[in-house]
mmCIF file as gemmi writes it, N, C-alpha and C atoms, coordinates in Angstrom:
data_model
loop_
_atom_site.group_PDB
_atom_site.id
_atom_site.type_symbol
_atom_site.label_atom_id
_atom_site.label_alt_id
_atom_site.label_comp_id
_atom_site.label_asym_id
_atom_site.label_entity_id
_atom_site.label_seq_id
_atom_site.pdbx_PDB_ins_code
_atom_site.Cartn_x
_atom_site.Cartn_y
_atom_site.Cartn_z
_atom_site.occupancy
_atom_site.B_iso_or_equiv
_atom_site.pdbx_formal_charge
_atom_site.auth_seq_id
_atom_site.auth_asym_id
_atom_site.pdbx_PDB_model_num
ATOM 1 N N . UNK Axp A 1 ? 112.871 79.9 164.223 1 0 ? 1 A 1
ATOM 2 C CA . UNK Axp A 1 ? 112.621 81.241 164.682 1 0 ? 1 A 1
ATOM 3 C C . UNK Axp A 1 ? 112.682 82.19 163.469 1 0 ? 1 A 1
ATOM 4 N N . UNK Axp A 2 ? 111.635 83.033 163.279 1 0 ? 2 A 1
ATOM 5 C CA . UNK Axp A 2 ? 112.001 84.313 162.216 1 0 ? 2 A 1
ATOM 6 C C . UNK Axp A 2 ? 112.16 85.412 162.902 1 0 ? 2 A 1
ATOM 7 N N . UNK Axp A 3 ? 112.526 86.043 161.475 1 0 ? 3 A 1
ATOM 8 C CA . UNK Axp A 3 ? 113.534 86.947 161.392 1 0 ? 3 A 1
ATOM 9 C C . UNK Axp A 3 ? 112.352 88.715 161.186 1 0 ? 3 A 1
ATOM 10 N N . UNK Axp A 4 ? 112.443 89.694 162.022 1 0 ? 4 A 1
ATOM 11 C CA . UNK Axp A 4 ? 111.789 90.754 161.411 1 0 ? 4 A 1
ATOM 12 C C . UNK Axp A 4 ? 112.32 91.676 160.414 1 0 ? 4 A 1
ATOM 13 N N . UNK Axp A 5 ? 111.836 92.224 158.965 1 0 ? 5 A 1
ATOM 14 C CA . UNK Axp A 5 ? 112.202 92.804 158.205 1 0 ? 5 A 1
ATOM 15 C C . UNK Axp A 5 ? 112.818 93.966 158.948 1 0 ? 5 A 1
ATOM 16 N N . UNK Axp A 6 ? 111.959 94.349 159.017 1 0 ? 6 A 1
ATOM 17 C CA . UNK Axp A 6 ? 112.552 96.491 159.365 1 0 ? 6 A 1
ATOM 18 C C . UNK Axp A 6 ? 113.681 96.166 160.254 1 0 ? 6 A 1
ATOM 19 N N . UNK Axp A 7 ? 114.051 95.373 161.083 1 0 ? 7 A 1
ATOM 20 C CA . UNK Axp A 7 ? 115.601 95.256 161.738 1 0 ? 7 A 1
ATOM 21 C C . UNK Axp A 7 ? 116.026 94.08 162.214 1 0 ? 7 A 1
ATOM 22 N N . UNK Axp A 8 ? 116.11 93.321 161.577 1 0 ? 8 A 1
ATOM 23 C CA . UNK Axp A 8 ? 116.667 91.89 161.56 1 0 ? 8 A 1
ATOM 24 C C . UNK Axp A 8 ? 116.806 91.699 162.842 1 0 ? 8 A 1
ATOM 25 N N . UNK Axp A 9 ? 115.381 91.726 163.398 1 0 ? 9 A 1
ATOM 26 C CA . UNK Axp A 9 ? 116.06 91.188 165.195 1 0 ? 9 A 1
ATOM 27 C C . UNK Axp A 9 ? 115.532 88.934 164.629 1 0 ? 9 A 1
ATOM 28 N N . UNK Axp A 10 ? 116.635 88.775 165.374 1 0 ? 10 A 1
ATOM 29 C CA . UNK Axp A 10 ? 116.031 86.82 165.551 1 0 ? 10 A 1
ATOM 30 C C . UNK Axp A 10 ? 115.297 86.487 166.245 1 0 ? 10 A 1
ATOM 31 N N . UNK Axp A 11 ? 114.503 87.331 167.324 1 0 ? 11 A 1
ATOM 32 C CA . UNK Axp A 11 ? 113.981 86.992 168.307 1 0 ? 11 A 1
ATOM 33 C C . UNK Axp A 11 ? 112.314 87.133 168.804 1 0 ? 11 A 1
ATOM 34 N N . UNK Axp A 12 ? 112.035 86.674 166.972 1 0 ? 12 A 1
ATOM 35 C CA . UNK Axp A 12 ? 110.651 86.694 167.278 1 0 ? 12 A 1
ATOM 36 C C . UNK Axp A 12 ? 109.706 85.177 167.426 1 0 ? 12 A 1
ATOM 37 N N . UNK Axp A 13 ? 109.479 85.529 168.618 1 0 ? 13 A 1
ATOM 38 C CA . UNK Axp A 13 ? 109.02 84.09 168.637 1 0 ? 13 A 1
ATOM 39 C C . UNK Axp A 13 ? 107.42 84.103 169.066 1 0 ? 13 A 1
ATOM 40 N N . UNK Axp A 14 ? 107.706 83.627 167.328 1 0 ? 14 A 1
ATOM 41 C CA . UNK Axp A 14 ? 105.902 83.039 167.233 1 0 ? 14 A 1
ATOM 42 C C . UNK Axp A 14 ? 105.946 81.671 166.686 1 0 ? 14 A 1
ATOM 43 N N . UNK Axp A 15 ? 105.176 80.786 167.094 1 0 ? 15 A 1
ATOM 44 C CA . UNK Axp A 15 ? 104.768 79.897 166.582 1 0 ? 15 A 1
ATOM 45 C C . UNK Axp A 15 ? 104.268 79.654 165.343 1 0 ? 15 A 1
ATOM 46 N N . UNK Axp A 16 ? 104.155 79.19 164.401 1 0 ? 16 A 1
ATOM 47 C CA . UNK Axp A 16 ? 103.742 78.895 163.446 1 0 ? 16 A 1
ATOM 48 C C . UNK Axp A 16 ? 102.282 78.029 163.126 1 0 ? 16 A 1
ATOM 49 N N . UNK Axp A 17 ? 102.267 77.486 164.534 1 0 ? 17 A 1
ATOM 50 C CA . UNK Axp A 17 ? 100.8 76.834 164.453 1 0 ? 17 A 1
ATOM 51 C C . UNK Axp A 17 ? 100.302 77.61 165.493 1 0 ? 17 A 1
ATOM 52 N N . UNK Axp A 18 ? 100.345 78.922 165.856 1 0 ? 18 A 1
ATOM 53 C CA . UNK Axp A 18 ? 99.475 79.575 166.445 1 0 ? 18 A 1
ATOM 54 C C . UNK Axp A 18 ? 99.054 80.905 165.63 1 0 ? 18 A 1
ATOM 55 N N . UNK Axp A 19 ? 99.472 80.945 164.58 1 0 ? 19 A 1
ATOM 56 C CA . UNK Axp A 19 ? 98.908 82.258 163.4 1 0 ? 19 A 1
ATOM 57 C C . UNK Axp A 19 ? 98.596 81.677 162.29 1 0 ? 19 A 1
ATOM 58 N N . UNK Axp A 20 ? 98.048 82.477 161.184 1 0 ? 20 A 1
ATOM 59 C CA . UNK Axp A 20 ? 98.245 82.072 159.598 1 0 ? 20 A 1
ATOM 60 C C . UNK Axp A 20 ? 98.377 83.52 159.15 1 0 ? 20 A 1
ATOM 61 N N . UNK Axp A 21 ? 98.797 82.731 157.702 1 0 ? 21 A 1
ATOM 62 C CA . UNK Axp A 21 ? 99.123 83.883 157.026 1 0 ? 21 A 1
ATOM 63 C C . UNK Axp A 21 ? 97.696 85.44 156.813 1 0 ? 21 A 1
ATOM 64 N N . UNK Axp A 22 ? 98.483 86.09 156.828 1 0 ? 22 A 1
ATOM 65 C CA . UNK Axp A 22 ? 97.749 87.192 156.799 1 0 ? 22 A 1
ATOM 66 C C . UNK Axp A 22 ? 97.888 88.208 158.387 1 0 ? 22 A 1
ATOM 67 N N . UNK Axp A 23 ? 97.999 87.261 159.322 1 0 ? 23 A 1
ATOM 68 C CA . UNK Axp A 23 ? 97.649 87.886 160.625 1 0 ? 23 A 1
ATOM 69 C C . UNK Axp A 23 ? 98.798 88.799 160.92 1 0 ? 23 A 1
ATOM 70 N N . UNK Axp A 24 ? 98.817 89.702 162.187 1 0 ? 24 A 1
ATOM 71 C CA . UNK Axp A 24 ? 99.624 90.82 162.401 1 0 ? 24 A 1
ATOM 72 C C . UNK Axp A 24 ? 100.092 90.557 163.444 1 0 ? 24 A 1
ATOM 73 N N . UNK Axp A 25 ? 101.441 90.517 163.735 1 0 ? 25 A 1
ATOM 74 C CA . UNK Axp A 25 ? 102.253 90.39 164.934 1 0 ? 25 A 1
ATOM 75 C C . UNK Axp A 25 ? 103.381 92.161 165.733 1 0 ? 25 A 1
ATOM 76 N N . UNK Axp A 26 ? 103.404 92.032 166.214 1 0 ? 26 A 1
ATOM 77 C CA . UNK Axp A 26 ? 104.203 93.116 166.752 1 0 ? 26 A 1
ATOM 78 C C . UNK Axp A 26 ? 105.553 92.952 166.699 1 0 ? 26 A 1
ATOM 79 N N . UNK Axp A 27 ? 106.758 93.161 166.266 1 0 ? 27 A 1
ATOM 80 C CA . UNK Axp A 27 ? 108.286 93.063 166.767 1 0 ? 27 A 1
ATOM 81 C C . UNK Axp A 27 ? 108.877 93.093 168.008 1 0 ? 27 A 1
ATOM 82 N N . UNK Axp A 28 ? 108.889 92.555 169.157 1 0 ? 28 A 1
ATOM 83 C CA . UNK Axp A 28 ? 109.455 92.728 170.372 1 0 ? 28 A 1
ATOM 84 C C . UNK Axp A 28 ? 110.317 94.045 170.099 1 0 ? 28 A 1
ATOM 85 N N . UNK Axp A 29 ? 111.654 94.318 169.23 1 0 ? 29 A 1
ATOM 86 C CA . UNK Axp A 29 ? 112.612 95.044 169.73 1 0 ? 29 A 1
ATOM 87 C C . UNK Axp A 29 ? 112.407 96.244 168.883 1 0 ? 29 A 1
ATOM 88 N N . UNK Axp A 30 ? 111.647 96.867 167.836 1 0 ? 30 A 1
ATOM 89 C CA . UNK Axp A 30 ? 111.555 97.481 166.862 1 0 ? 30 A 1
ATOM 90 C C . UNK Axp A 30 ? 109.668 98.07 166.913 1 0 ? 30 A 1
ATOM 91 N N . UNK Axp A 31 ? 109.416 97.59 166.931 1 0 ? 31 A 1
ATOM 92 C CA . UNK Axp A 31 ? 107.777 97.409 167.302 1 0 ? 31 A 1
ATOM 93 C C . UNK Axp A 31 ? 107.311 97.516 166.351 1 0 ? 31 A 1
ATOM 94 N N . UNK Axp A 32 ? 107.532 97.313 165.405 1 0 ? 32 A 1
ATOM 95 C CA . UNK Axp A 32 ? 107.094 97.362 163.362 1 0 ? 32 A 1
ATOM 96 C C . UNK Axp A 32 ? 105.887 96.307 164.108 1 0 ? 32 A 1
ATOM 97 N N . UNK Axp A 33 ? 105.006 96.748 163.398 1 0 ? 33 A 1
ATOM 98 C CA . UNK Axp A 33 ? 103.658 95.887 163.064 1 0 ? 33 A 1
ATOM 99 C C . UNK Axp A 33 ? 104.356 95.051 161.467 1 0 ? 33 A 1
ATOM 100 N N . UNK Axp A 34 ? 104.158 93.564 161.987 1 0 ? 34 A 1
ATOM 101 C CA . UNK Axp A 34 ? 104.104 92.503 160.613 1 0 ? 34 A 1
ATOM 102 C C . UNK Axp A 34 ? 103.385 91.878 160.339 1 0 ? 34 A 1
ATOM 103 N N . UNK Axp A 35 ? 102.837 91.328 159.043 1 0 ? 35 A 1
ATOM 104 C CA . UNK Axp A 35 ? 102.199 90.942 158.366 1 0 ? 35 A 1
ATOM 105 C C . UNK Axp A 35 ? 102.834 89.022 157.942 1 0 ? 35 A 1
ATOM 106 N N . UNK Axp A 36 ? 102.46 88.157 158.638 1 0 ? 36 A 1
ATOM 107 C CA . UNK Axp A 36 ? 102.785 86.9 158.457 1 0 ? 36 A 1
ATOM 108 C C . UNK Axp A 36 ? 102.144 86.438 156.908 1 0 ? 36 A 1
ATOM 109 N N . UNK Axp A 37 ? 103.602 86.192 156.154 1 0 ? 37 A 1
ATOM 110 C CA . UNK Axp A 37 ? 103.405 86.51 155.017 1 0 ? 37 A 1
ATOM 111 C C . UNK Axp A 37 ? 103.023 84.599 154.401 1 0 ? 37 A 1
ATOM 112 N N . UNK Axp A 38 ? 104.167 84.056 155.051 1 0 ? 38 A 1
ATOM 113 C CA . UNK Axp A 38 ? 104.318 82.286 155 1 0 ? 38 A 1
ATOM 114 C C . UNK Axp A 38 ? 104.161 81.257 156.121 1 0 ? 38 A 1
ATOM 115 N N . UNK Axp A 39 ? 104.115 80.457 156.123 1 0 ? 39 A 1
ATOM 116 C CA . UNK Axp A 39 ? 103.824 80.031 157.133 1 0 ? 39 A 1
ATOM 117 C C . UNK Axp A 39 ? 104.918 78.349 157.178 1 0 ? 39 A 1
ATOM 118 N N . UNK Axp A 40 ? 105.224 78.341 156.534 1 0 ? 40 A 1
ATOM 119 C CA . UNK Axp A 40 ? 106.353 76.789 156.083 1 0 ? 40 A 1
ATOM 120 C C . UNK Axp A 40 ? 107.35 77.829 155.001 1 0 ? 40 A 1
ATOM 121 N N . UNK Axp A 41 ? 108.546 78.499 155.268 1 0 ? 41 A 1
ATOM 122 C CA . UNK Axp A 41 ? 108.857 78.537 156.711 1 0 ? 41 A 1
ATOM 123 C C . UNK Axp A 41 ? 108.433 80.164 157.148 1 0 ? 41 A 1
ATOM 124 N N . UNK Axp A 42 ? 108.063 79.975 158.732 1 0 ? 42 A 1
ATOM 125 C CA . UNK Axp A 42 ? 107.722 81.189 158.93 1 0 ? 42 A 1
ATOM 126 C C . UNK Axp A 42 ? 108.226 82.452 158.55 1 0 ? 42 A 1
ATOM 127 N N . UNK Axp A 43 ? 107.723 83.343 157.734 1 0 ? 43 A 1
ATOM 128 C CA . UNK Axp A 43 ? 108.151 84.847 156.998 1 0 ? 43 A 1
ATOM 129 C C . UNK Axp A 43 ? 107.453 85.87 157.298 1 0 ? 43 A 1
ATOM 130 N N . UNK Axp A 44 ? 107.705 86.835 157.669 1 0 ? 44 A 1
ATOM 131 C CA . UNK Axp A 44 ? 107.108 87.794 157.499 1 0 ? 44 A 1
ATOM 132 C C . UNK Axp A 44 ? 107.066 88.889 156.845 1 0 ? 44 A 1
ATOM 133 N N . UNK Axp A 45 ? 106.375 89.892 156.618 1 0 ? 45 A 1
ATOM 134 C CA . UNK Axp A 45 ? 106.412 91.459 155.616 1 0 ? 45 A 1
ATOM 135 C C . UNK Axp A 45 ? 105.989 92.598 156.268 1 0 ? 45 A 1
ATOM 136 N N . UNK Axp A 46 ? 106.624 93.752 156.534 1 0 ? 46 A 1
ATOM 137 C CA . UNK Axp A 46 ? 106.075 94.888 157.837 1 0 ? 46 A 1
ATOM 138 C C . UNK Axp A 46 ? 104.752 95.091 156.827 1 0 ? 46 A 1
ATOM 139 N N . UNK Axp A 47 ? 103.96 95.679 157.922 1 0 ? 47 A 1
ATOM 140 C CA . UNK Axp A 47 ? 102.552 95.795 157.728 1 0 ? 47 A 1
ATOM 141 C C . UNK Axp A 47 ? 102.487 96.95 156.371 1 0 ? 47 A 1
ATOM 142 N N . UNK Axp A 48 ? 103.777 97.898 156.132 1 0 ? 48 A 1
ATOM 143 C CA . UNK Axp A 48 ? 103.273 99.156 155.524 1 0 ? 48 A 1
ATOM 144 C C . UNK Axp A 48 ? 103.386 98.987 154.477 1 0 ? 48 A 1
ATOM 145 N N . UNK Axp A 49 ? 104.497 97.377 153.675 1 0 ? 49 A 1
ATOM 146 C CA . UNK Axp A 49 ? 104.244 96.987 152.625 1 0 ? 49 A 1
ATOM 147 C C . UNK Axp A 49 ? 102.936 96.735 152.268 1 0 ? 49 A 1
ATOM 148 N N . UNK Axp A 50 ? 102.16 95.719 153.105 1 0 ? 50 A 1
ATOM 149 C CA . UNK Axp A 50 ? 101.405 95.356 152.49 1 0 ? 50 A 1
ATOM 150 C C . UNK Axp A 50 ? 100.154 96.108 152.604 1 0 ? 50 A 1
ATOM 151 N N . UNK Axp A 51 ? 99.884 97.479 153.035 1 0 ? 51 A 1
ATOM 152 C CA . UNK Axp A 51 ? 99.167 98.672 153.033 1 0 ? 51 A 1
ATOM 153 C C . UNK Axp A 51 ? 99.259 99.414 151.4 1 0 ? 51 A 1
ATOM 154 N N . UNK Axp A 52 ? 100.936 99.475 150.989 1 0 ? 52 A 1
ATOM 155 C CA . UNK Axp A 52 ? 101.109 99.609 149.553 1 0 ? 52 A 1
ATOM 156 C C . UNK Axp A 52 ? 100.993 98.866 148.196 1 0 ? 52 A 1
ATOM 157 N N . UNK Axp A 53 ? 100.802 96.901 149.089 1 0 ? 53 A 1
ATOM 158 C CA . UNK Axp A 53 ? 100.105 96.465 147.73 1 0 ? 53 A 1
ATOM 159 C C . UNK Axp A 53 ? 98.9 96.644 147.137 1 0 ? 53 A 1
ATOM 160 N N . UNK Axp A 54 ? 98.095 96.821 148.655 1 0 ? 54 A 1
ATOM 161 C CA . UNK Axp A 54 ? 96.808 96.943 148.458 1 0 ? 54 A 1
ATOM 162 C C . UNK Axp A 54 ? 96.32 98.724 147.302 1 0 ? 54 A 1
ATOM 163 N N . UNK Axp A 55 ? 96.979 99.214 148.244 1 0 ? 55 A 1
ATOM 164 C CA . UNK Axp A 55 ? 96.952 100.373 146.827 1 0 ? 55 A 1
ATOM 165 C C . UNK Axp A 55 ? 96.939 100.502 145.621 1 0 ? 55 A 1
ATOM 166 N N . UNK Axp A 56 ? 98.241 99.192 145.254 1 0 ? 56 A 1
ATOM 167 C CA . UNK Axp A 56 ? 98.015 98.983 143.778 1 0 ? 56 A 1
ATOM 168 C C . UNK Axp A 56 ? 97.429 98.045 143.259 1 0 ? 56 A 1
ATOM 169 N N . UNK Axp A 57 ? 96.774 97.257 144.069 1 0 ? 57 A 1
ATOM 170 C CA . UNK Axp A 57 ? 95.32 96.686 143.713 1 0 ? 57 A 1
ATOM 171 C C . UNK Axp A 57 ? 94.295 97.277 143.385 1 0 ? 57 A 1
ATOM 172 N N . UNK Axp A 58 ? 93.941 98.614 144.537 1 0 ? 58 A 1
ATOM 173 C CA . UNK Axp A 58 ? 92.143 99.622 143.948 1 0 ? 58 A 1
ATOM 174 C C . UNK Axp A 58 ? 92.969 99.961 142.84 1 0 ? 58 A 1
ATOM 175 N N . UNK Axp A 59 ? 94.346 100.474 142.23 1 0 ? 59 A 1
ATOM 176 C CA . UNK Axp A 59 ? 94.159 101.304 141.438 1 0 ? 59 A 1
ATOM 177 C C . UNK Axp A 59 ? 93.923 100.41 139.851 1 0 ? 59 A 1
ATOM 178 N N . UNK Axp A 60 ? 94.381 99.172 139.902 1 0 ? 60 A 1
ATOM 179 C CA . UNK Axp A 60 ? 94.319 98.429 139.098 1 0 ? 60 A 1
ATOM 180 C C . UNK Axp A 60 ? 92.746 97.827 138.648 1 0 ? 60 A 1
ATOM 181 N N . UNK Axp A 61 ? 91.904 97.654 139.847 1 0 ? 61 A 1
ATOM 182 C CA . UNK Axp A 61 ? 90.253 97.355 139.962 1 0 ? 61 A 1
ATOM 183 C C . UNK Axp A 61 ? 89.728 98.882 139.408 1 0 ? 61 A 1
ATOM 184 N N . UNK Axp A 62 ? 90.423 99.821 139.823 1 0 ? 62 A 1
ATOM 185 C CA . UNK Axp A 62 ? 89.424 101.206 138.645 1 0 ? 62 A 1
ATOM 186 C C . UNK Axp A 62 ? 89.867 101.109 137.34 1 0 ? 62 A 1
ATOM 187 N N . UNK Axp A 63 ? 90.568 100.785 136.832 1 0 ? 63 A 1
ATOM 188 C CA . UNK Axp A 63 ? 91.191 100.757 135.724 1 0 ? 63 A 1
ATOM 189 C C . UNK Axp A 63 ? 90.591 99.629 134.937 1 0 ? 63 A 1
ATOM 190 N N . UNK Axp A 64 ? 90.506 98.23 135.645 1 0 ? 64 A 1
ATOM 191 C CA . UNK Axp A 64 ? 89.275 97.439 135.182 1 0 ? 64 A 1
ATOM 192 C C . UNK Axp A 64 ? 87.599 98.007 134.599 1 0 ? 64 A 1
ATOM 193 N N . UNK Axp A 65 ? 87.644 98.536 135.903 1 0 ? 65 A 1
ATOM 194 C CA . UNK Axp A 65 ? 86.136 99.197 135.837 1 0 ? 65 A 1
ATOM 195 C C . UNK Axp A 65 ? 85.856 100.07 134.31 1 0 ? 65 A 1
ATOM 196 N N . UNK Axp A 66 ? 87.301 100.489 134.121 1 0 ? 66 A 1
ATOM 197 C CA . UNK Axp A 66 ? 86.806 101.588 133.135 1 0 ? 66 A 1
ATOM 198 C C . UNK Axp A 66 ? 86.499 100.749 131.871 1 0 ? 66 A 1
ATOM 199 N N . UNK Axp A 67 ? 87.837 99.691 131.662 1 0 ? 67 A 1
ATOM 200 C CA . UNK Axp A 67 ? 87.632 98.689 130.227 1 0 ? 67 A 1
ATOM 201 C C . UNK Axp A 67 ? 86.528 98.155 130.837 1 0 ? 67 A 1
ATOM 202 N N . UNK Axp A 68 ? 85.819 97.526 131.81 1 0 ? 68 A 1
ATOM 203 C CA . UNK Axp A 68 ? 84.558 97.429 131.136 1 0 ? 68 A 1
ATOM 204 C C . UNK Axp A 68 ? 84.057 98.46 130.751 1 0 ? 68 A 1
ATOM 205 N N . UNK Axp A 69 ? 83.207 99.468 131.593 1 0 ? 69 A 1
ATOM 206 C CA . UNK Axp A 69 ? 82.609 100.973 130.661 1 0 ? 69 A 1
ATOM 207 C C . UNK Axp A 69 ? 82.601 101.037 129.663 1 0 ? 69 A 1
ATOM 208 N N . UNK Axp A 70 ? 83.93 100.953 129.035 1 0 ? 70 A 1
ATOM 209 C CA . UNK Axp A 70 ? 84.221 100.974 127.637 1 0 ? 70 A 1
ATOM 210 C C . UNK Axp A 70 ? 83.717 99.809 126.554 1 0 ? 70 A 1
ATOM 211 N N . UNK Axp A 71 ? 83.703 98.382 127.221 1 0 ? 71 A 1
ATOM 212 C CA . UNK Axp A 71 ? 82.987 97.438 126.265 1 0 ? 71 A 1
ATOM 213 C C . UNK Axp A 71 ? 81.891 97.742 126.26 1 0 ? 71 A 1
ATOM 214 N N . UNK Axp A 72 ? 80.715 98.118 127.373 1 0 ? 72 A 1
ATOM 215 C CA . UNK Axp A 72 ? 79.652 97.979 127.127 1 0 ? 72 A 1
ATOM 216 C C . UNK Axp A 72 ? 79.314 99.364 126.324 1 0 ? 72 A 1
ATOM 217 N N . UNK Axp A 73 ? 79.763 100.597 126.382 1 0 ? 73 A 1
ATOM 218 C CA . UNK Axp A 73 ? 79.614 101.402 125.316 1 0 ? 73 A 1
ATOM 219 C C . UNK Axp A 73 ? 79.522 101.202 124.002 1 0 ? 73 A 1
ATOM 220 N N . UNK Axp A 74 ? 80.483 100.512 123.436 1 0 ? 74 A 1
ATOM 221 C CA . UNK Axp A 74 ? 80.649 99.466 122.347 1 0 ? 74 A 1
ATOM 222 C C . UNK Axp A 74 ? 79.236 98.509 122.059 1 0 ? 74 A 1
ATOM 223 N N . UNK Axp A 75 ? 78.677 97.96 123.007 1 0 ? 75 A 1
ATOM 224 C CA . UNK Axp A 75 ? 78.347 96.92 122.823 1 0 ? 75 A 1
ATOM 225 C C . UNK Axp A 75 ? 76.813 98.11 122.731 1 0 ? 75 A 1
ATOM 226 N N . UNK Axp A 76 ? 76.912 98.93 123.233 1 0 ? 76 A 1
ATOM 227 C CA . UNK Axp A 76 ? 75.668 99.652 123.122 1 0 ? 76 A 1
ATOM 228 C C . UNK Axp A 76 ? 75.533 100.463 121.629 1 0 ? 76 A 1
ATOM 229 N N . UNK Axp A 77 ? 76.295 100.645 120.975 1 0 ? 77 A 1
ATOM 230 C CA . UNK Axp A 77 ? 76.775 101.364 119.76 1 0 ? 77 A 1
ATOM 231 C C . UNK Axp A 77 ? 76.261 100.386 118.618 1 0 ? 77 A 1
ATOM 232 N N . UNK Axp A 78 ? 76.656 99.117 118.781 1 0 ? 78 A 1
ATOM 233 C CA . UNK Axp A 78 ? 76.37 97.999 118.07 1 0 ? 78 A 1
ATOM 234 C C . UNK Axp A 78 ? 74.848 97.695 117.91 1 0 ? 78 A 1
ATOM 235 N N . UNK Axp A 79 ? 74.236 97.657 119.21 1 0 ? 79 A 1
ATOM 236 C CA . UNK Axp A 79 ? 72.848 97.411 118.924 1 0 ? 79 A 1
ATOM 237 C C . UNK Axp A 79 ? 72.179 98.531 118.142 1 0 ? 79 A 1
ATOM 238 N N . UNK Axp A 80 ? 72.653 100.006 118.566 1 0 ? 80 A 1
ATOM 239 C CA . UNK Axp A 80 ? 71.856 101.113 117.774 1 0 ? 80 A 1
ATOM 240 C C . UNK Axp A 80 ? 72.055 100.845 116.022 1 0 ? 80 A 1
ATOM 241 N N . UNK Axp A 81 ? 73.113 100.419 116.122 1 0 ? 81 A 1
ATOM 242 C CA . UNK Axp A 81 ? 73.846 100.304 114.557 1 0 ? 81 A 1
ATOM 243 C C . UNK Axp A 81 ? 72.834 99.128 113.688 1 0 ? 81 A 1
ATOM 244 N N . UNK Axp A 82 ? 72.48 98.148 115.135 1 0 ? 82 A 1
ATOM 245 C CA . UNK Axp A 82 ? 71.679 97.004 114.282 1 0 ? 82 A 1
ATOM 246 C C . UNK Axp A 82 ? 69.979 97.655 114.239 1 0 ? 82 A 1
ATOM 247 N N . UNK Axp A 83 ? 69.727 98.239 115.258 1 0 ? 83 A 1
ATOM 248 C CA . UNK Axp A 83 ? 68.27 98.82 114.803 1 0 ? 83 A 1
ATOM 249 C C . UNK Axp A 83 ? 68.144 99.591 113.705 1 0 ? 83 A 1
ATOM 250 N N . UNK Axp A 84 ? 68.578 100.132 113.44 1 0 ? 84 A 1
ATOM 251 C CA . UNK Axp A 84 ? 68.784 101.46 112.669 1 0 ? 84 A 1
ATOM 252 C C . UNK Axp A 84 ? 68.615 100.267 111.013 1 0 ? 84 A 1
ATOM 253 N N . UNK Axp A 85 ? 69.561 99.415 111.123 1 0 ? 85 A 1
ATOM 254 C CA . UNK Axp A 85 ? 69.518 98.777 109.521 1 0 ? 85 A 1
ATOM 255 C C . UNK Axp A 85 ? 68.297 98.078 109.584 1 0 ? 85 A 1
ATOM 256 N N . UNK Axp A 86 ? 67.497 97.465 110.693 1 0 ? 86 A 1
ATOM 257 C CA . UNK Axp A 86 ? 66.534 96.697 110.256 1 0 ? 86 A 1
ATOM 258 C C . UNK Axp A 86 ? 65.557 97.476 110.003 1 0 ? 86 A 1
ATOM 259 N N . UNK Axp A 87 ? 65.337 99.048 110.503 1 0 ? 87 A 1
ATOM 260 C CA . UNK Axp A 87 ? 64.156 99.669 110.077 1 0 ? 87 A 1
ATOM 261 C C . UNK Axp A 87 ? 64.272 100.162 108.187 1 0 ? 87 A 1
């Protein structure tokens, strides 16, 4: 049997071969929406964590975005640099 974060009730009973990870369960006594985090052994994570990882995922994918921007600027600088000497 697991256990819900936001208030340690014991009395959530889900099966383990009736979800996978990722899916959303309700808390009987608390009503936190969770996020079935494991599945051997069953764990879970309230949903609003994992609303805040995802956050720092886009912000990490714009931040990607930009180092590229930035190589191919570079890489565009380079070719002008090589035309320029062959004329």
């Amino acid at each position: 049997m697991a256990t819900c974060p936001a208030c340690d009730a014991d009395d959530l009973e889900v099966d383990e071969f009736d979800v996978e990870e990722g899916d959303i369960v309700n808390c009987p006594e608390c009503g936190a929406s969770l996020v079935v985090n494991s599945l051997s052994p069953l764990e879970f994570e309230t949903a609003d964590d994992e609303d805040e990882d995802d956050d720092d995922d886009e912000d990490e994918d714009e931040e990607d975005e930009e180092d590229a921007d930035d190589v191919d600027d570079d890489e565009d600088d380079e070719e002008d640099e090589r035309e320029d000497w062959e004329e």
